[in-house]
C-alpha positions in Angstrom: -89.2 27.9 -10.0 -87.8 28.7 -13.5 -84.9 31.0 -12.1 -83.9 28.1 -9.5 -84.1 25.4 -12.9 -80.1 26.8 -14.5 -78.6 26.7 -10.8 -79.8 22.9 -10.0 -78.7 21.7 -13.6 -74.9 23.6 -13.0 -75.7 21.5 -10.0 -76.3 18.1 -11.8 -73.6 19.0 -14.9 -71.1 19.5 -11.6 -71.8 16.5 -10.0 -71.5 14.3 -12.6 -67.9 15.7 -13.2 -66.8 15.6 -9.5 -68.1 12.0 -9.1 -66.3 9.8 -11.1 -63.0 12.4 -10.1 -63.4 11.4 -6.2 -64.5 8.1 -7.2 -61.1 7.5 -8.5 -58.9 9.3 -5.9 -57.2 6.7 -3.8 -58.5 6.5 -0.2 -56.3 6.6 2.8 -55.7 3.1 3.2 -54.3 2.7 -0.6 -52.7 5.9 -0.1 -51.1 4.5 3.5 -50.1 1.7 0.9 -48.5 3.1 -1.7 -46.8 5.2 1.0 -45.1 2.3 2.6 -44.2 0.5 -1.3 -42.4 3.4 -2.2 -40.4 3.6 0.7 -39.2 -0.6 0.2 -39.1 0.6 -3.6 -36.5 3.4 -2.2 -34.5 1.2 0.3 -33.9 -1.9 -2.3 -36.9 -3.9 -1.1 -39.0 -6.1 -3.6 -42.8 -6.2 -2.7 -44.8 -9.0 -4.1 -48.7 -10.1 -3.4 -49.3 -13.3 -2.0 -51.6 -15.4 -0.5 -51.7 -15.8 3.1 -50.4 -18.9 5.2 -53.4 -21.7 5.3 -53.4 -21.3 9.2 -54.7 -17.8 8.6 -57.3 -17.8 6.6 -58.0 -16.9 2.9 -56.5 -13.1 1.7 -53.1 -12.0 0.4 -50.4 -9.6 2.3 -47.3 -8.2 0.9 -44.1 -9.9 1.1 -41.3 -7.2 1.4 -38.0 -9.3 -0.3 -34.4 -8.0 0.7 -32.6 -9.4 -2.4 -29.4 -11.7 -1.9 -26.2 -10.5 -2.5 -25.2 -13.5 -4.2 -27.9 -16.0 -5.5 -25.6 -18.8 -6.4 -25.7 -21.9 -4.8 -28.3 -20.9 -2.0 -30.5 -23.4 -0.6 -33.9 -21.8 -0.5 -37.8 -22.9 -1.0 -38.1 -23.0 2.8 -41.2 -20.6 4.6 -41.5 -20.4 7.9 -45.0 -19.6 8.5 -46.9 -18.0 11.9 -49.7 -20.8 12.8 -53.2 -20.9 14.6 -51.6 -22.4 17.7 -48.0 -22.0 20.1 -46.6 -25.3 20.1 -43.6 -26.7 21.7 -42.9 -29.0 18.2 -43.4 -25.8 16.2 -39.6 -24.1 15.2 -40.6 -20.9 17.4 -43.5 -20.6 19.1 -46.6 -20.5 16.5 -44.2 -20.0 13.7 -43.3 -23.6 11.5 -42.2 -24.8 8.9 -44.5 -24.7 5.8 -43.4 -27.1 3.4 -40.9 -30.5 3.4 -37.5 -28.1 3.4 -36.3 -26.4 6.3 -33.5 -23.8 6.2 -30.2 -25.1 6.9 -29.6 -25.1 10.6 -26.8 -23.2 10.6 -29.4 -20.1 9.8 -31.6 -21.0 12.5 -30.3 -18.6 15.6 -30.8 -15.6 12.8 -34.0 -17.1 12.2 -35.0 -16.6 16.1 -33.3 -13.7 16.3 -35.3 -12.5 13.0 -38.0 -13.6 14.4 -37.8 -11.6 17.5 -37.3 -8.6 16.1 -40.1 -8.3 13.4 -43.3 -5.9 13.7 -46.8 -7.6 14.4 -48.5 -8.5 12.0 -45.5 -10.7 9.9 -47.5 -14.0 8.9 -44.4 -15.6 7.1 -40.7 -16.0 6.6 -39.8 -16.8 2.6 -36.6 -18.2 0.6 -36.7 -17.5 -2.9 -34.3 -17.0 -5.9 -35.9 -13.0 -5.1 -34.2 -12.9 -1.7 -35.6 -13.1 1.9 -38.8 -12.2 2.6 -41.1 -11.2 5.4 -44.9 -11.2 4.5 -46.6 -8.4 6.6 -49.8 -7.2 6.5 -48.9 -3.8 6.4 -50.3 -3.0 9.6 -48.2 0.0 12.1 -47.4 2.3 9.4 -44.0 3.9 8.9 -42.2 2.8 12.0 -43.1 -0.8 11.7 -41.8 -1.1 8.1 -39.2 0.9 9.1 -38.9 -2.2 11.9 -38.8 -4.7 9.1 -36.7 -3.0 6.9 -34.2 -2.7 9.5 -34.7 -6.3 9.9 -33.8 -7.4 6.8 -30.9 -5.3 6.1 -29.8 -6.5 9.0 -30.5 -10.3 9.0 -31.0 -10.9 5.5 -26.5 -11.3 5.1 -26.6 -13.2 8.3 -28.9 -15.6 6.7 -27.2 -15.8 3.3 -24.1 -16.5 4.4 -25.7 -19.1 7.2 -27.9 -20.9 3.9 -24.7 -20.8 1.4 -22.6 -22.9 3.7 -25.0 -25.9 4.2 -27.5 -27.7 3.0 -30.9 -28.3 2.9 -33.1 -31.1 5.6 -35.9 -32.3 5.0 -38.6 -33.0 7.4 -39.6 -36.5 7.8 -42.5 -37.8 5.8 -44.7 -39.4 8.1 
């Protein structure tokens, strides 16, 4: 017994340096994560954390911003935002409006068309002085944010240009 007592405390002394080590080494999700930030870090993208649309539950997701060209008079503070149910009053499908400000309509067909062309798992649609932004939960890996970045780059001045020209409607207050 007293020759096995030095190797089971190396043992112990090893184990207690190794565990906090792996305890603090990302797992693959946050390493999938970071994966997919740098790559929007890379391509000009703006990641923020937000909380999720009401309609789909409590949580946050990260909303990937393409930044304006030009910020000046924009009309933003409009979301379009994916919903529980399809409806044939919703803008498209189960994606509405979120708040008392639309987009201009003038943006709209890019709207559809950026609709359309988004990866699954995109909850919302945002205006801000940041730029455009999709909220995705990060779900499909490197060829769906590929997907969305493609997205933006591509809708993003569509939209801009669309939003600059007009201005804001607000939905009726009933």
């Amino acid at each position: 017994m007293s020759e096995w007592l030095p190797v089971i405390i190396i043992g112990f002394a090893i184990a207690l340096v190794l565990g906090p080590v792996m305890w603090l080494k990302p797992n693959q999700r946050d390493s999938r994560l970071a994966d997919l930030r740098g790559r929007a870090a890379k391509a000009g993208i703006t990641v923020q954390i937000q909380t999720l649309p009401a309609a789909l539950g409590e949580g946050n997701a990260a909303v990937y911003y393409y930044r304006w060209d030009d910020r000046k008079r924009l009309q933003i503070g409009w979301a379009l935002q994916r919903q529980r149910i399809t409806h044939e009053m919703n803008f498209a499908g189960n994606w509405d409006w979120s708040n008392s400000v639309k987009a201009p309509q003038a943006a709209w067909q890019y709207l559809h068309q950026l609709l359309d062309s988004l990866p699954s798992g995109c909850c919302a649609i945002i205006a801000t002085d940041v730029g455009l932004g999709v909220q995705w939960q990060e779900n499909g890996g490197v060829k769906a944010f590929s997907q969305l970045s493609d997205s933006l780059a591509e809708y993003t001045p569509l939209i801009e240009e669309a939003v600059r020209r007009a201005s804001p409607i607000k939905l009726s207050e009933d």
